[in-house]
C-alpha positions in Angstrom: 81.5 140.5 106.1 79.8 141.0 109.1 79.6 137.4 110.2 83.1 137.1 109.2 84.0 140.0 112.1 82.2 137.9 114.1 83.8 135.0 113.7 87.2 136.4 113.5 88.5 134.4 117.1 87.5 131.1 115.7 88.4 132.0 112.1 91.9 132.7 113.7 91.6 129.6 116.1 91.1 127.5 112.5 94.3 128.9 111.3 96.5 128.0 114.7 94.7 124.7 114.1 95.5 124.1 110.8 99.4 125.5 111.7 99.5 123.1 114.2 98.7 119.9 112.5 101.1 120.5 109.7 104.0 121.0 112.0 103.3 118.0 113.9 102.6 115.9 110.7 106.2 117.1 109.0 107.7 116.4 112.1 106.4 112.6 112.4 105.8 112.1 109.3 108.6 113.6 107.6 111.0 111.6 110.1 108.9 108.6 109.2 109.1 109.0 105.2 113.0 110.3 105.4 113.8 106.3 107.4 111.4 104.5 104.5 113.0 106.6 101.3 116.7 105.8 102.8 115.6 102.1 103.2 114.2 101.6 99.6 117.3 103.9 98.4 119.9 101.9 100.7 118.5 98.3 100.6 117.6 98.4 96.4 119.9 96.2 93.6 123.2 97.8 93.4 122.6 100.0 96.9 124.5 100.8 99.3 123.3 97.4 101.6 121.2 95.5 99.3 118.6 93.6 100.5 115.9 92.2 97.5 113.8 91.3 100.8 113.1 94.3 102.5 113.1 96.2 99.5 110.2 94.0 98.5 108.6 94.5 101.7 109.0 98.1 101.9 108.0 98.6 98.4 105.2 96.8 98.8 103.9 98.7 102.0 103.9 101.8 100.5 102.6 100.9 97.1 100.0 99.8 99.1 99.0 102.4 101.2 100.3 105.7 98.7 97.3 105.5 96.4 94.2 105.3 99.2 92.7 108.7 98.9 93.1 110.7 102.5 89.2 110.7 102.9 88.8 107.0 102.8 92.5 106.3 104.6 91.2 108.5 107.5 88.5 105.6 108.4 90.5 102.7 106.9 93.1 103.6 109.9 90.4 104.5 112.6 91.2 101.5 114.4 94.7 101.7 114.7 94.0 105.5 115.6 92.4 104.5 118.4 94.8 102.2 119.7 97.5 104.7 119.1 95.9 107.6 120.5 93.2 106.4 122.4 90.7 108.0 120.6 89.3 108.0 116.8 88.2 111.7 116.6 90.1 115.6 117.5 93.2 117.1 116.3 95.7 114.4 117.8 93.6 111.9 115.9 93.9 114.0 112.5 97.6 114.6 113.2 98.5 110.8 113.3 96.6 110.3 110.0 97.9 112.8 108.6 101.4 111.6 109.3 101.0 108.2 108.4 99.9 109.4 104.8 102.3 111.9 104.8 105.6 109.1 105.7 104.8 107.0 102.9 104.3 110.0 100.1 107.7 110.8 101.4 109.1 107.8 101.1 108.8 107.6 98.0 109.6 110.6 97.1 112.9 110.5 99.1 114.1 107.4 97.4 113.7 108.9 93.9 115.7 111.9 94.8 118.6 110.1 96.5 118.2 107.7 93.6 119.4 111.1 91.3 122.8 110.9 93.4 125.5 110.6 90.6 127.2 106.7 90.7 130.6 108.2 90.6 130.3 110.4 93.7 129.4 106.9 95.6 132.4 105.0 93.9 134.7 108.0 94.8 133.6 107.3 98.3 134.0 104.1 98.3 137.3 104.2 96.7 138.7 106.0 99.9 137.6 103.6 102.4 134.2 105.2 103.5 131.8 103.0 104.5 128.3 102.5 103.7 126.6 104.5 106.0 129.3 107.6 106.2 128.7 107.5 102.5 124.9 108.0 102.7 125.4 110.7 105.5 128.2 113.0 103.9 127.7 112.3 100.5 123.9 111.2 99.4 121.9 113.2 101.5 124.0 116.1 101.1 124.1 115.8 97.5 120.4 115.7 97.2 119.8 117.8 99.7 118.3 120.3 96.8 115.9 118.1 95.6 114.9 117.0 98.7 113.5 120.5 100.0 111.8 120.8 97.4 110.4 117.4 97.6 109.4 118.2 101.5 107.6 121.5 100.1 105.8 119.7 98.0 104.5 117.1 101.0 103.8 120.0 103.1 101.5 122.0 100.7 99.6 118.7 100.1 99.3 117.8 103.9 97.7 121.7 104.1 95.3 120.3 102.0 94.8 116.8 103.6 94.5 118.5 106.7 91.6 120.7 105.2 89.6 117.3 105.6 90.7 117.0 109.3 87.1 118.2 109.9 85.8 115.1 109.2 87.1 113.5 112.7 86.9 116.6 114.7 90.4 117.5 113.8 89.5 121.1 113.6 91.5 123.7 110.9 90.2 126.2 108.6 88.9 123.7 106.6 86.2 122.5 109.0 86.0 126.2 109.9 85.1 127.1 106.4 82.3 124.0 106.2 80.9 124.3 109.4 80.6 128.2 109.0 80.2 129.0 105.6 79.1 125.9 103.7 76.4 125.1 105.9 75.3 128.4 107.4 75.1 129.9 103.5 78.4 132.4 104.5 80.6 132.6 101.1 82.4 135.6 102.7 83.6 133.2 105.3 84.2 130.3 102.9 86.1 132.5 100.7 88.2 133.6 103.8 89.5 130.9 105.0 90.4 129.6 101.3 92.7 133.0 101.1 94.4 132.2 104.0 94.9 127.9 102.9 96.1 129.7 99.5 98.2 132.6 101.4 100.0 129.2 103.4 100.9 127.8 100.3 102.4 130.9 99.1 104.7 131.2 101.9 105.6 127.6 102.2 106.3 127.3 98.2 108.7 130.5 98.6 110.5 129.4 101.5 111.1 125.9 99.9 112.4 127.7 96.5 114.5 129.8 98.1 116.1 127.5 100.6 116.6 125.1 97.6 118.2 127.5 95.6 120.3 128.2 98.3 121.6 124.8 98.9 122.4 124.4 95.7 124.4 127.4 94.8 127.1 125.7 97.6 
């Protein structure tokens, strides 16, 4: 406990850290997933613009990349890291991993819940003259809007754990915190700590998702 007291500036540095590359990684990548789920959703057989050849492409991309576990994707994109960022290691480095893994997670997981989207709510749309992209703006997205917090929660308590291996390029957050200072100096107090606080995160995030969701769709 001791060492913990001591440590409690950089245990609370590891936290801001870990904050920090979330938000940024939601931010970029959740914009980045939202514009690949609406083009699967928008451009797939019987969509709202159909187009076999970039729904081929885009499936294909993210099929691709979706499966690669975080620890190996975070080399496998070093290079373009470092022609992105300028560099290959630190928080900015983690934070365009992360969000790369995080768009295409969300991609997919966008385009299954607009996919839920009941036919006749389009066809009613269509049937008064909107057009394809008024329909996708006031009547898909808001129609799945439920689903689609909850889908987001989801991607943001796994990129709390991605980030946990941020460590592994200098990207800082608790969970290098909890390696470099408990693991290896033999400190399970501090270990323990900082896997409370990852587990007090997910808490928070996994209420506030439930209860907005629940919210939107009592409307």
């Amino acid at each position: 406990m001791e060492k913990l007291i001591e440590l409690a500036p950089e245990f609370w540095t590891a936290a801001a850290e870990t904050f920090y590359m979330v938000a940024l990684t939601m931010l970029f990548g959740g914009a980045g997933g939202f514009l690949l789920g609406v083009g699967l959703y928008v451009t797939r057989r019987g969509g709202l613009l159909p187009n076999a050849a970039v729904n081929n492409v885009l499936n294909v991309v993210i099929n691709f990349f979706r499966p690669i576990p975080f620890i190996i994707f975070i080399a496998a994109v070093q290079p373009v890291t470092r022609a992105v960022i300028g560099t290959g290691i630190g928080t900015d480095a983690a934070i365009f991993a992360l969000s790369l893994a995080a768009s295409f997670a969300i991609g997919r997981i966008v385009e299954q819940n607009l996919i839920t989207v009941r036919p006749g709510v389009i066809e009613a749309a269509r049937s008064m003259g909107a057009g394809p992209w008024r329909i996708l703006g006031t009547v898909v997205v808001p129609e799945a809007l439920g689903p689609l917090i909850l889908g987001y929660t989801f991607i943001v308590i796994a990129v709390i754990d991605m980030s946990a291996m941020a460590g592994l390029i200098g990207g800082g957050g608790l969970g290098y915190f909890a390696q470099l200072y408990g693991y290896r100096q033999f400190e399970p107090v501090v270990t323990w700590a900082a896997v409370l606080l990852i587990v007090v995160f997910v808490q928070v995030v996994q209420y506030l998702g439930n209860w907005l969701a629940r919210r939107v769709l009592r409307r």
